[in-house]
C-alpha positions as CSV (number, residue, x, y, z in Angstrom):
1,X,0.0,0.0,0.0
2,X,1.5,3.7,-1.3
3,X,1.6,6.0,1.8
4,X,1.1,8.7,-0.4
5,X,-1.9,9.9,-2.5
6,X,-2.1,12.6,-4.9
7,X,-3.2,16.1,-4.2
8,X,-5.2,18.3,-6.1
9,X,-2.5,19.8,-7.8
10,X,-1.3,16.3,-8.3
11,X,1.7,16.2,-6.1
12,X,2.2,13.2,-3.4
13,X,0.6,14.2,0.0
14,X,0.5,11.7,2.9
15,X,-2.1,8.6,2.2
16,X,-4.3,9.7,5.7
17,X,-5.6,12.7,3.2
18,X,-6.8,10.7,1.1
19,X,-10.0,9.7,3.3
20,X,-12.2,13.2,2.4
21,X,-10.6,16.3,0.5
22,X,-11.4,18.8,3.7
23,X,-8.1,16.9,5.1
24,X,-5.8,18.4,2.3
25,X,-5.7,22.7,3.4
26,X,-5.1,21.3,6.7
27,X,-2.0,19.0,6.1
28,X,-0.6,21.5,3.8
29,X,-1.0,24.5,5.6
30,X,-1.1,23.5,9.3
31,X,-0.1,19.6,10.0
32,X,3.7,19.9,11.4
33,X,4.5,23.5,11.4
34,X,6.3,24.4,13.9
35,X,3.9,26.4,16.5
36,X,4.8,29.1,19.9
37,X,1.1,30.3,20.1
38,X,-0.2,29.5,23.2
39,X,-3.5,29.6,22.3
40,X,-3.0,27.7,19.4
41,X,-1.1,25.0,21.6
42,X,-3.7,24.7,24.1
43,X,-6.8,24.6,21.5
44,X,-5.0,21.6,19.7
45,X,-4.3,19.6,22.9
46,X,-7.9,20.0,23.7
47,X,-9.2,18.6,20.6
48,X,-6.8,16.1,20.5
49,X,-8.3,14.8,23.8
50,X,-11.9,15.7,22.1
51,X,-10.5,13.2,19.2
52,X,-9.7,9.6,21.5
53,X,-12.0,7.4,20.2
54,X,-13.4,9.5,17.4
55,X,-11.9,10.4,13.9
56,X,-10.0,13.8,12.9
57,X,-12.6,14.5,10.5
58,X,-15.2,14.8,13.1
59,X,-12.9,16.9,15.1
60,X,-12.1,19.2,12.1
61,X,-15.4,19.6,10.9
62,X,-16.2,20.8,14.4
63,X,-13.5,23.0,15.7
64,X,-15.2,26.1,14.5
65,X,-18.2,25.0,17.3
66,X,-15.1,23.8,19.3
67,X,-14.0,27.8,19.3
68,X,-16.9,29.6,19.5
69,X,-17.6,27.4,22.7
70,X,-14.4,27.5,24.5
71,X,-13.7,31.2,24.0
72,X,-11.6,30.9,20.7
73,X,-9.5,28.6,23.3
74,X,-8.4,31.7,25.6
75,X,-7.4,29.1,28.7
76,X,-7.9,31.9,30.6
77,X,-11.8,32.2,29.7
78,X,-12.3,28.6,30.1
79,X,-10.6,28.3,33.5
80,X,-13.6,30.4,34.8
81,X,-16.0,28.1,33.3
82,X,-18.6,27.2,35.8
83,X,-20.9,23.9,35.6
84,X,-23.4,26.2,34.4
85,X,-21.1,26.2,31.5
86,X,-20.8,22.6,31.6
87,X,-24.7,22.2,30.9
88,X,-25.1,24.5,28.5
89,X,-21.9,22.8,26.2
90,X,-23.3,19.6,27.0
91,X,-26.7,21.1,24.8
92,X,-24.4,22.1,22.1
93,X,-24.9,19.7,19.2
94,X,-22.2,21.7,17.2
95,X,-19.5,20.2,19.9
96,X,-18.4,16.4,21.2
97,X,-21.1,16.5,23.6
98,X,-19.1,14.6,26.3
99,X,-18.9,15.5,30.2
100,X,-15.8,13.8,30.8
101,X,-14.0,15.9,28.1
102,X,-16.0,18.7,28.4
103,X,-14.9,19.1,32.2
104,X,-11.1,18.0,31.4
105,X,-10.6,21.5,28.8
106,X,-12.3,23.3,31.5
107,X,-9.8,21.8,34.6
108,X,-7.0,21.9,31.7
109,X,-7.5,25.6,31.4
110,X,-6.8,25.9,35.1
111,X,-3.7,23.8,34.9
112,X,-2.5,25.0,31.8
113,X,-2.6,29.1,33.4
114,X,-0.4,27.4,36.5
115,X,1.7,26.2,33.7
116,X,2.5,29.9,32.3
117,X,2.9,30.7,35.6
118,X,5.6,28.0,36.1
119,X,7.8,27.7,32.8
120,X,6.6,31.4,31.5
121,X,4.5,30.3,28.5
122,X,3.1,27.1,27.8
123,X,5.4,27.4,24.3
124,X,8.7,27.1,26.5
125,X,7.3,24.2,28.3
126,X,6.0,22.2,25.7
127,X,9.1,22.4,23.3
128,X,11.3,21.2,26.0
129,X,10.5,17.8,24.6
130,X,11.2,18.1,21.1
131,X,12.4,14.9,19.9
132,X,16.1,14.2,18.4
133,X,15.4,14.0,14.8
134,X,18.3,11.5,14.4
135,X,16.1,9.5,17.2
136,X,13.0,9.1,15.3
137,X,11.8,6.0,13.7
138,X,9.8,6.6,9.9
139,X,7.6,9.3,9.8
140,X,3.9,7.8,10.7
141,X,5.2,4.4,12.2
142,X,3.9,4.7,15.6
143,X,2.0,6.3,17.5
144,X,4.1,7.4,20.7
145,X,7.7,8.1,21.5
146,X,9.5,7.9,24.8
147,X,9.3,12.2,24.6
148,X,5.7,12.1,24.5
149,X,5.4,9.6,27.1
150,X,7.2,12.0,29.2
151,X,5.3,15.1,28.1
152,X,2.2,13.3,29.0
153,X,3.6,12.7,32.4
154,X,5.0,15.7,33.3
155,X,1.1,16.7,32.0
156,X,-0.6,14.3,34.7
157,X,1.7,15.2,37.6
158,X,0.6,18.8,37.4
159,X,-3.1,17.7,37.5
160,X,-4.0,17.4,33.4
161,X,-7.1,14.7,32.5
162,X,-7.1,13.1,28.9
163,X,-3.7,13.6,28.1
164,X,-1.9,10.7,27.6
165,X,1.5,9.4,25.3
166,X,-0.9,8.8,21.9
167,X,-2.5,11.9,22.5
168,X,0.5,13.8,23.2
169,X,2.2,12.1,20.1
170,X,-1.2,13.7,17.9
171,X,-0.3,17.2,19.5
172,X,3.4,16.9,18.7
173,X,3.0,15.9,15.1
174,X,0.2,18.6,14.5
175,X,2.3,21.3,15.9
176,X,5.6,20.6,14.5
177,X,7.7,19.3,17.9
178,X,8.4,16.5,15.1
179,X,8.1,16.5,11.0
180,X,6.3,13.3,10.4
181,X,5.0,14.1,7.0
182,X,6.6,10.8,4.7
183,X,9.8,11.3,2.9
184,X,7.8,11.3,-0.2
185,X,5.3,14.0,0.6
186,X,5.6,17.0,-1.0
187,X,5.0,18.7,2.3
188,X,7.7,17.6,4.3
189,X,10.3,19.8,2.7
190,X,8.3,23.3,3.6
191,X,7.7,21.8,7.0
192,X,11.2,20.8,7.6
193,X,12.2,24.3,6.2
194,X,9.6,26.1,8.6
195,X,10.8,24.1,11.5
196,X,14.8,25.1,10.3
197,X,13.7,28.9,10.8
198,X,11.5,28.4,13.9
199,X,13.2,30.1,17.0
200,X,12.5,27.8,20.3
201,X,10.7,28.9,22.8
C-alpha cells in the first residue's frame, strides 16, 4: 500500500488525506508547522483529547463550534467556566457532547494558566521535549515516542485529564515538535524548512 496519495494539484501528499478532501488545506498549511502560540497549543491539545476514540474529520469539521464554545481557546476564559457552563456545552450539538472531556478543557485551562505561571509560556514548556530528529523511527510508524510519554507525564503530575502518550504524540505531530510528513510527501520539505527557521521557545 502507497503512503502517499495525490493532491489536487497532483503532487504526493500523505495517504491519511486521502480519506475526504477537507483533510488536504489542513495538512498543507497546518499539519507539522512548527507552532509558539499559546492559544494555538492549548486549542490543539484539547481537541486532540476531544479526538480519542473518534476520527479527525469529526474533530475538524467541528472545531469552528469547538471555538466559538471555548472562548476561541483563551485558557484563561475557560478556566472560569462554571458547571453552568458545563450544561449548556453539553446542549451544544455543534460540539463532542461529552462530560468527561468537556470538564477536562475546562480543569486543563486551570492547569494550563499554573503552567504559564511555572515555565513562563506554555510554548517554553512544551518544546522542551522536542524529539532528536536522528532518534525518530519513519515518519507515521507509531503512535508514541519515549518524549511524549514524558510530556504526558509531566502533564498528569501537574493535574491534566485526557492527556496521555498517543495523544501527546497527535499534538506533537500537528504542531511541529516533530516532522512526520513521509519522505515522499511533497509537504515535508516546507515543514522541515519552517521548523529550520523556527526560533525555540
Amino acid at each position: 500500500m502507497s503512503n502517499t496519495v495525490p493532491g489536487p494539484d497532483g503532487h504526493p501528499r500523505c495517504a491519511w488525506c486521502g480519506t475526504v478532501d477537507a483533510f488536504f488545506p489542513y495538512h498543507d498549511t497546518e499539519w507539522g508547522y512548527p507552532v509558539d502560540d499559546d492559544q494555538r497549543l492549548f486549542e490543539k491539545l484539547c481537541l486532540e483529547s476531544f479526538q480519542s476514540g473518534l476520527s479527525w474529520r469529526t474533530i475538524l469539521d467541528k472545531r469552528d463550534n469547538f471555538r466559538q464554545a471555548f472562548a476561541q481557546f483563551d485558557f484563561h476564559k475557560v478556566a472560569l467556566y462554571k458547571e453552568k457552563d458545563v450544561k449548556a456545552l453539553l446542549e451544544n450539538a455543534g460540539i463532542v457532547r461529552h462530560r468527561g472531556k468537556i470538564s477536562a478543557v475546562i480543569n486543563n485551562a486551570a492547569r494550563a494558566v499554573e503552567l504559564e505561571q511555572e515555565a513562563g509560556s506554555l510554548a517554553h514548556f512544551f518544546w522542551q521535549f522536542e524529539p532528536e530528529a536522528a532518534s525518530l523511527p519513519e515518519p507515521q510508524s507509531r503512535t508514541t515516542c519515549p518524549e511524549s510519554e514524558q510530556l504526558a507525564k509531566a502533564l498528569k503530575q501537574r493535574g491534566w485529564k485526557f492527556v496521555g502518550p498517543t495523544t501527546a504524540y497527535a499534538f506533537m505531530q500537528a504542531m511541529g515538535l516533530i516532522n512526520d510528513h513521509v519522505h515522499e510527501c511533497s509537504v515535508r520539505a516546507n515543514v522541515e524548512a519552517a521548523r529550520a527557521k523556527f526560533r525555540r521557545p
